[in-house]
C-alpha positions in Angstrom: 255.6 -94.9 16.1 258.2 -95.2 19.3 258.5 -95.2 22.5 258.2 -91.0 23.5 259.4 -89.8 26.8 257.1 -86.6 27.3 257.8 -83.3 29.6 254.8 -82.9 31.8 253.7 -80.8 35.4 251.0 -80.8 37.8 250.4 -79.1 40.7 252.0 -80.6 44.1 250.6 -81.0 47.8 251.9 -77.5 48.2 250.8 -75.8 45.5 254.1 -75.9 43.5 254.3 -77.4 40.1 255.9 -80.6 39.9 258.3 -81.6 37.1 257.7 -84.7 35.5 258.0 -86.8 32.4 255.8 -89.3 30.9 257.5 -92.5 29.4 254.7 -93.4 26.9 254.5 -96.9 25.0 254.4 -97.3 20.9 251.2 -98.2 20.6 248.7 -99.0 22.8 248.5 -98.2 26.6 248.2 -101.0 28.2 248.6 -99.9 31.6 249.8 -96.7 33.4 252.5 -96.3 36.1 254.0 -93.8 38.9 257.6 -94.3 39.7 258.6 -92.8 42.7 262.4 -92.2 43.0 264.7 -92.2 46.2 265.6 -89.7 48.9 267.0 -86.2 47.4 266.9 -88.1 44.4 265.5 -86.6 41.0 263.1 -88.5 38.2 266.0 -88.4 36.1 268.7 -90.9 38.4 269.3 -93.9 36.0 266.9 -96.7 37.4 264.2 -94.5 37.3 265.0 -93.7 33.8 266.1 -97.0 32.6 262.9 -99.4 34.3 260.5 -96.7 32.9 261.3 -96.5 29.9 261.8 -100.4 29.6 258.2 -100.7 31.0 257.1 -98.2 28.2 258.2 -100.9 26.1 256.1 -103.6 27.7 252.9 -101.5 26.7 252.9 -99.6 30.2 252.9 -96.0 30.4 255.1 -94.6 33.2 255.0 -91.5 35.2 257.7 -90.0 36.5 258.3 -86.6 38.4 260.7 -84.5 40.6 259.1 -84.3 44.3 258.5 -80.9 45.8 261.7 -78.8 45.8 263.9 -81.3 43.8 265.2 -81.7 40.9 263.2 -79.4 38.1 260.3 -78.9 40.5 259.3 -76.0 42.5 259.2 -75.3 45.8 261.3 -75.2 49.0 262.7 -78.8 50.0 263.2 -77.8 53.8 259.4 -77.2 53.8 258.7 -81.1 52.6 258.5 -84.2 54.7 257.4 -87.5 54.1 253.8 -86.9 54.5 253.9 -84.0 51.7 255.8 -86.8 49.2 253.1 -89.0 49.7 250.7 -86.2 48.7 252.5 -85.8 45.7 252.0 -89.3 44.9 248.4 -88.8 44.9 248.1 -85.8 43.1 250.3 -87.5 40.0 247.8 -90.6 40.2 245.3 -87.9 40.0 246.7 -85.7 37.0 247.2 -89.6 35.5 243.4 -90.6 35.9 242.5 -86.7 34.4 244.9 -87.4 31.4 245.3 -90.6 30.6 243.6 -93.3 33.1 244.4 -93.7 36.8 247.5 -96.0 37.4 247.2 -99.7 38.4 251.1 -99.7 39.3 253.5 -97.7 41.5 256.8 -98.7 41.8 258.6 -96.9 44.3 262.7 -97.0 44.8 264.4 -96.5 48.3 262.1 -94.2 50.3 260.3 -93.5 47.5 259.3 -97.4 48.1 258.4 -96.6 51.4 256.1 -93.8 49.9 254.1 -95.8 47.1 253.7 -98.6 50.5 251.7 -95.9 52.3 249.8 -94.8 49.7 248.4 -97.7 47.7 245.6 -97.9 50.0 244.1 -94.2 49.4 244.5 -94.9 45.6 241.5 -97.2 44.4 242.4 -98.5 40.8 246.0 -99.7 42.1 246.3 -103.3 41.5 250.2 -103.5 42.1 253.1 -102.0 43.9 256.4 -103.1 43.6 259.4 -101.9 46.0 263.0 -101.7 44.8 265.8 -101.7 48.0 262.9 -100.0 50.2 262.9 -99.5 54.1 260.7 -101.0 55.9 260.3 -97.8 58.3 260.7 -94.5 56.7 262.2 -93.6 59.6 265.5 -95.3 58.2 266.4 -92.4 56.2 267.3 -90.4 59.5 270.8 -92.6 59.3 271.4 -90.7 56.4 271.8 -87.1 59.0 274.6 -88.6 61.0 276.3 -85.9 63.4 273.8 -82.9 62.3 270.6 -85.0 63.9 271.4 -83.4 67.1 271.9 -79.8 65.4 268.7 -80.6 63.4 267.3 -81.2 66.9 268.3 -78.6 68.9 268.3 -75.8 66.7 265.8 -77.0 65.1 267.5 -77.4 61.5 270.8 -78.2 59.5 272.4 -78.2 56.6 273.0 -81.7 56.0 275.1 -83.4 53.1 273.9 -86.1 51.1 275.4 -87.7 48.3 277.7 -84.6 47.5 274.9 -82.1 47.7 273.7 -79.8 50.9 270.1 -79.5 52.0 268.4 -77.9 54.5 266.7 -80.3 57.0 264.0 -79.5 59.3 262.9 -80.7 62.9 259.1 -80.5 61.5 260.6 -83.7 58.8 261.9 -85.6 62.0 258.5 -85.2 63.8 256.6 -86.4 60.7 258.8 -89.0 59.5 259.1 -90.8 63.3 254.7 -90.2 63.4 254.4 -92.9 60.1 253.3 -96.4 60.4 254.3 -97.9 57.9 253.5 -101.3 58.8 250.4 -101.2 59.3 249.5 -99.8 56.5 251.3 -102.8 54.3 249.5 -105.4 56.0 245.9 -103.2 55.0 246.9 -102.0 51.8 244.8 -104.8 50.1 247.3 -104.6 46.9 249.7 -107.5 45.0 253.0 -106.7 46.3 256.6 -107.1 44.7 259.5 -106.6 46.9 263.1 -106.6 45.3 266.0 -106.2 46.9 269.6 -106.6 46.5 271.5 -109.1 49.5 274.4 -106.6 48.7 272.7 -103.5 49.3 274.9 -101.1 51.6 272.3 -98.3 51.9 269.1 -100.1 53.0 269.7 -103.9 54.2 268.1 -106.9 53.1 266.4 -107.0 56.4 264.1 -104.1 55.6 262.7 -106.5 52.6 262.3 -109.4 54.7 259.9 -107.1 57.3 258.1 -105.5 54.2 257.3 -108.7 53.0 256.3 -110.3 56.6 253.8 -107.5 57.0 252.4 -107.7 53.6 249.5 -109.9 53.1 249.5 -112.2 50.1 249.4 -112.3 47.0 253.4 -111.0 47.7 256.5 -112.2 46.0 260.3 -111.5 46.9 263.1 -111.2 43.9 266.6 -111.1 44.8 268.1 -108.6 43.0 272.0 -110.4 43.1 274.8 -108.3 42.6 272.8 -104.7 42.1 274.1 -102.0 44.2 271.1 -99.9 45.6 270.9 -97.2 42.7 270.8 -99.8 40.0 273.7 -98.2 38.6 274.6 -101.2 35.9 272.3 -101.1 32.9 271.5 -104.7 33.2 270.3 -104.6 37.2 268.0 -101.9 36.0 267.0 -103.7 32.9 266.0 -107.1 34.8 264.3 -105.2 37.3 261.6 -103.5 34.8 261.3 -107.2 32.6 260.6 -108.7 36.2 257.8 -106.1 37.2 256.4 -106.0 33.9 255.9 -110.1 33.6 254.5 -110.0 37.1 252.5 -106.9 36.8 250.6 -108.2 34.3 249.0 -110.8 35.9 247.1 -108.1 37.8 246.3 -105.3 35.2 243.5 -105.4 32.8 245.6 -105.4 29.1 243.0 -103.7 26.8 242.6 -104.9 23.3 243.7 -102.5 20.7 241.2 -99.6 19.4 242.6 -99.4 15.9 239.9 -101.5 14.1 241.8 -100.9 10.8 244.8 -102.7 12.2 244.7 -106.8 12.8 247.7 -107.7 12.1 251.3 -107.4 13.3 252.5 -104.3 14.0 256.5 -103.1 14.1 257.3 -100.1 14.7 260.7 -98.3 16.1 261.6 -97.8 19.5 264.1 -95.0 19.6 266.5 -97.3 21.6 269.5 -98.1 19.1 269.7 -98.1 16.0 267.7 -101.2 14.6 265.6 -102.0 17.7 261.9 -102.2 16.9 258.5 -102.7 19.0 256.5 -105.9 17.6 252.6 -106.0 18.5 250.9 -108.9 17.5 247.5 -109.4 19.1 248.1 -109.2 22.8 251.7 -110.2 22.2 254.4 -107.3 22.7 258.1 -108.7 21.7 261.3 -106.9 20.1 263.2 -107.5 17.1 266.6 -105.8 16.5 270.1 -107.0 15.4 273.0 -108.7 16.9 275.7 -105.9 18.5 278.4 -107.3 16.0 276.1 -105.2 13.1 275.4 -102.5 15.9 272.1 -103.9 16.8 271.2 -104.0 20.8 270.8 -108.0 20.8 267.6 -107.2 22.4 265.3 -109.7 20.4 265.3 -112.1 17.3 266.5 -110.4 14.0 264.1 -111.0 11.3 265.4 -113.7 9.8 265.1 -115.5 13.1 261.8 -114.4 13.1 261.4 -116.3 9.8 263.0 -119.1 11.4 261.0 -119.0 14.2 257.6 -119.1 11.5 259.1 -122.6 10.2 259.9 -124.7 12.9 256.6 -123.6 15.5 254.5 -124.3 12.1 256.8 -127.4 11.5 255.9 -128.4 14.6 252.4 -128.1 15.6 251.8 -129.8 11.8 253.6 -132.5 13.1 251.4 -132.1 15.7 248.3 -132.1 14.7 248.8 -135.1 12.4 250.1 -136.7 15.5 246.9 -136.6 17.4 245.2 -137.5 14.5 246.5 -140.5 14.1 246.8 -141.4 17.1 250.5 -141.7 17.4 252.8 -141.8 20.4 255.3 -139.5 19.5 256.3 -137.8 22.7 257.7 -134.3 22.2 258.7 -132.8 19.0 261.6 -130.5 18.8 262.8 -128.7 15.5 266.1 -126.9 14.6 266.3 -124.4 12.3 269.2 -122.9 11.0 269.4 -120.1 7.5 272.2 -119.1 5.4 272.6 -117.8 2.0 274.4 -119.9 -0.1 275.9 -120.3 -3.5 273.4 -122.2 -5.6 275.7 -124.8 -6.7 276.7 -125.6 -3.4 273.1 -126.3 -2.2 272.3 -129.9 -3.4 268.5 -129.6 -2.4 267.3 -126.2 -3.7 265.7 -126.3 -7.2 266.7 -124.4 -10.0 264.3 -122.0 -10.4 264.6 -120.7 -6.7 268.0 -120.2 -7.7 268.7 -115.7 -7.0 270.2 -113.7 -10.3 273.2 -113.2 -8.0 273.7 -117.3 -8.1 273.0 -117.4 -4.2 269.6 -118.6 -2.3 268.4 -118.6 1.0 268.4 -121.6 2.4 266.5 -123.4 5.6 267.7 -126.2 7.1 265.2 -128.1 9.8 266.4 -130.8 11.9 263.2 -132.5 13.7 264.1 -134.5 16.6 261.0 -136.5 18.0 261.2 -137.8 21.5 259.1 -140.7 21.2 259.8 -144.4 20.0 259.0 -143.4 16.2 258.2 -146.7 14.0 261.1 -146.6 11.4 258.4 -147.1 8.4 256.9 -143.9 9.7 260.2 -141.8 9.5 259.6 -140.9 5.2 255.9 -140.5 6.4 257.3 -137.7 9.2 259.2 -136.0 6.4 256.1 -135.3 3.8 254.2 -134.5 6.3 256.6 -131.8 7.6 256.6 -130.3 4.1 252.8 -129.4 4.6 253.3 -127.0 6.6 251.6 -123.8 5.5 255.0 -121.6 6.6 257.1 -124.4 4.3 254.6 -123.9 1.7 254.9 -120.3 1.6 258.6 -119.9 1.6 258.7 -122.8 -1.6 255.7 -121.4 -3.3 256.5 -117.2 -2.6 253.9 -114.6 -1.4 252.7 -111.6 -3.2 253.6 -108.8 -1.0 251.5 -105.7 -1.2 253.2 -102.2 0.2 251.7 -99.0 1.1 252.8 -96.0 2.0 251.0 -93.9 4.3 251.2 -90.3 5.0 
């Protein structure tokens, strides 16, 4: 099971299909999404790619799609407007509540942020809305037509170039775009509201977050978004982006327990991302595990042996812990080091002989407990046995029968 990215279409505000793809979770849905990309901009520029399909792996499916006359979709750009985006917007919340359930989160890029801002209201189950380097004023795009405005205006369009590429702009999008009111509609929106924006953002200035967020009413938050350039264009501006608006998102989405009764424990599966980068569901619980680049891992999570590590010292511990409280000692905080390494047998002093592997080498755990408190010295053997209680200690000593099977 892995994260898929899935070609889908529905039918746009002008009765053109839309292009889109669906970046769905391993797993459980936790949440669904619409990502609305930037001016002239397709689904596929990198952020969009990059936060949806690092949201897909925070549970959260993620809709994505080309707006009328763009990218893969059909239809006649010169003939859209602002309004008409926004329309689209609510036809892919629609085709998401047909399909799958209706989204709680839209993220919106650039203008596209100025897009998801206007429509958040007319979409009841939205909980959320982030904004990544958004105007304040849709307007703001109209910088973008430099000499041809007044050729769009008197003639009543242009061919305009934008980022390399010509398209056809009509008076009918000026009169729309300069009709919208953008601000009012943040301050009734009635949603949780994320704006992010980078200080060192050429295209849209940080002033346009600072009005978003003065219009918005709380609950709002601001991240700074240091460095970025307005595309995202670096993997790791796009990547910190998506962590940040799937930590926060959560506090406003309803996570749904899993339906597979059959399943209660931990479940790994592969991503697709990388070659040893896996997906790790454990209850609510949604983590990675992978390997370290230098064996041509990602680095993006523990490795399992860490994750054994891990098992020791929080079991380590809360034992310590627990016999703590029972016994009413002061012990202030508890902190425990845990470092592994396979070792020749003779060189380990401490491991018995009949954990000893036919290759002569063992694994070995090494925990170093550090307690904060003023520990009475004729407690410090006492500290020691009762660290080697621990169930996870008592497992790795002892072994585990492990049962495998394969299903089709």
């Amino acid at each position: 099971m892995q994260n898929t990215a899935q070609r889908v279409s529905f039918k746009g505000s002008q009765g053109d299909m839309l292009a889109a793809r669906l970046d769905m979770p391993a797993g459980q849905v936790a949440a669904t999404a619409i990502f609305a990309h930037c001016f002239t901009c397709s689904k596929d520029i990198f952020a969009a790619k990059r936060v949806s399909s690092e949201l897909s792996r925070h549970g959260i499916a993620v809709l994505r799609f080309d707006f009328t006359g763009l990218g893969a979709s059909d239809g006649e750009f010169a003939n859209t407007n602002f309004s008409s985006n926004c329309e689209d917007l609510v036809r892919a919340a629609d085709w998401l509540r047909d399909n799958i359930e209706a989204p709680t989160i839209l993220i919106g890029h650039s203008l596209g942020g100025a897009a998801v801002l206007s429509v958040a209201g007319a979409i009841p189950e939205v909980r959320a809305v982030a904004t990544i380097g958004a105007p304040a004023d849709a307007e703001h795009v109209v910088h973008n037509f430099g000499a041809d405005l007044d050729r769009i205006e008197t003639d009543g369009e242009a061919e305009v170039s934008l980022a390399g590429r010509s398209f056809r702009i009509r008076k009918q999008f000026l009169d729309d775009i300069r009709s919208q009111n953008l601000n009012d509609r943040i301050g009734s929106m009635r949603k949780a509201l994320m704006v992010m924006h980078s200080p060192v953002d050429q295209t849209v200035g940080i002033e346009n977050a600072a009005a978003i967020f003065s219009a918005a009413k709380h609950p709002k938050s601001f991240v700074s978004l240091d460095h970025a350039d307005h595309l995202l264009s670096r993997h790791e501006d796009a990547v910190y982006a998506a962590q940040i608006i799937a930590a926060w998102s959560g506090r406003f989405i309803s996570r749904k327990e899993t339906e597979d009764s059959e399943h209660q424990g931990v479940l790994v599966a592969e991503t697709g991302e990388g070659k040893f980068q896996n997906y790790v569901h454990a209850g609510p619980h949604r983590m990675f595990a992978d390997e370290p680049e230098a064996v041509g891992g990602l680095d993006s999570g523990p490795s399992p042996y860490d994750y054994l590590s891990i098992a020791l010292g929080a079991c380590t511990s809360m034992t310590l812990r627990m016999y703590a409280d029972r016994k009413q000692l002061d012990l202030g905080s508890i902190q425990v080091e845990v470092d592994h390494a396979k070792v020749h047998a003779a060189d380990c002093e401490d491991c018995a002989a009949d954990k000893v592997a036919a290759g002569g080498r063992i694994d070995r755990f090494e925990r170093t407990i550090t307690i904060a408190g003023n520990l009475d010295p004729a407690l410090h053997d006492k500290m020691l046995e009762i660290a080697d209680k621990c169930p996870v200690h008592r497992t790795l000593e002892n072994g585990a029968a492990v049962v495998t099977r394969l299903k089709a």
